[in-house]
N, C-alpha and C positions, 0 to 999 in steps of 0.2 A: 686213193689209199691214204694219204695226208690229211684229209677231209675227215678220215672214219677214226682217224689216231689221235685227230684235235677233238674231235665227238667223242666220245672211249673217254680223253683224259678230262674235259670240261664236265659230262657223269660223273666221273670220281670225283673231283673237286667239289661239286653241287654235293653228291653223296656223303663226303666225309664232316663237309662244312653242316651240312643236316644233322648225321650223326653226333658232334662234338654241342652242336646245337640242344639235341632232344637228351645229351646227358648233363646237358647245365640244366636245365629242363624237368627233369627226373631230380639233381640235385635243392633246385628249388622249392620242387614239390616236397619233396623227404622234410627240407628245414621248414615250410611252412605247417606241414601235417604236427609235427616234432613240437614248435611253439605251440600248436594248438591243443595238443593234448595236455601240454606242461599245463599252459591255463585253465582248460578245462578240471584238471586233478586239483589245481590250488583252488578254483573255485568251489572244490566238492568239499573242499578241508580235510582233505585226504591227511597221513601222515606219513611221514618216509619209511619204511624199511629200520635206521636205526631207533627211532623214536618208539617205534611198535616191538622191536625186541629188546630197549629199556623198559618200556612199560610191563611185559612179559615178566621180565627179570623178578621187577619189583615185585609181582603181585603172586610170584611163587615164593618171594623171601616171606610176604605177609602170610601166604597159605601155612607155608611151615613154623612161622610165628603163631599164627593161630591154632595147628594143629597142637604144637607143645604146649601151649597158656590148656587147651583142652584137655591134655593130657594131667598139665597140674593140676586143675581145678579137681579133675575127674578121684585125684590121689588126694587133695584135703576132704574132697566130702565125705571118701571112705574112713579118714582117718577121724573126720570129724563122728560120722556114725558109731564109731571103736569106743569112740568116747562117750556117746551120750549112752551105750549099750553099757560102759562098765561102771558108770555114774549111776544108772536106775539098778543094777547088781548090788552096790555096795548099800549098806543100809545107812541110814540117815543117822548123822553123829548127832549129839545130845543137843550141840552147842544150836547145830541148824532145825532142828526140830522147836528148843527153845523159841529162837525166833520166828518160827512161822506160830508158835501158841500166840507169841504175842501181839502179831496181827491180826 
């Protein structure tokens, strides 16, 4: 009986010693898989997370920059057309007609 309770307790020791074993084991793995991806991403020139939503940031401020310059533009050419509309309406004064005789 003494025989089977030193047998019993030397399993558990082998067991536990194995166990504590295969989670340094598992933790090894984790940090090796871990560096390898980090390098793998830096070799691909990946970009982080906050980098990609500055860039984002930016490039909706220029949209909306663009859309208003569009907007302006869109509002001088009407204004510009108003004019050359009421320029060929008015009839030619004396003085401008003069000078196109004399070219």
């Amino acid at each position: 009986m003494q025989m089977e309770n030193r047998l019993f307790d030397d399993l558990a020791r082998v067991a536990s010693g194995a166990l504590n074993t295969l989670g340094g084991i598992k933790d090894e793995i984790e940090t090796r898989i871990r560096e390898r991806l980090e390098r793998l991403a830096n070799e691909m020139d990946l970009v982080t997370r906050e980098e990609f939503d500055a860039v984002r940031a930016m490039v909706a401020k220029a949209r909306a920059e663009q859309e208003r310059l569009e907007a302006r533009v869109a509002e001088l050419e009407r204004r510009l057309e108003e004019l050359a509309e009421a320029a060929s309406r008015r009839p030619a004064s004396p003085r401008r007609k003069a000078a196109g005789d004399e070219a």
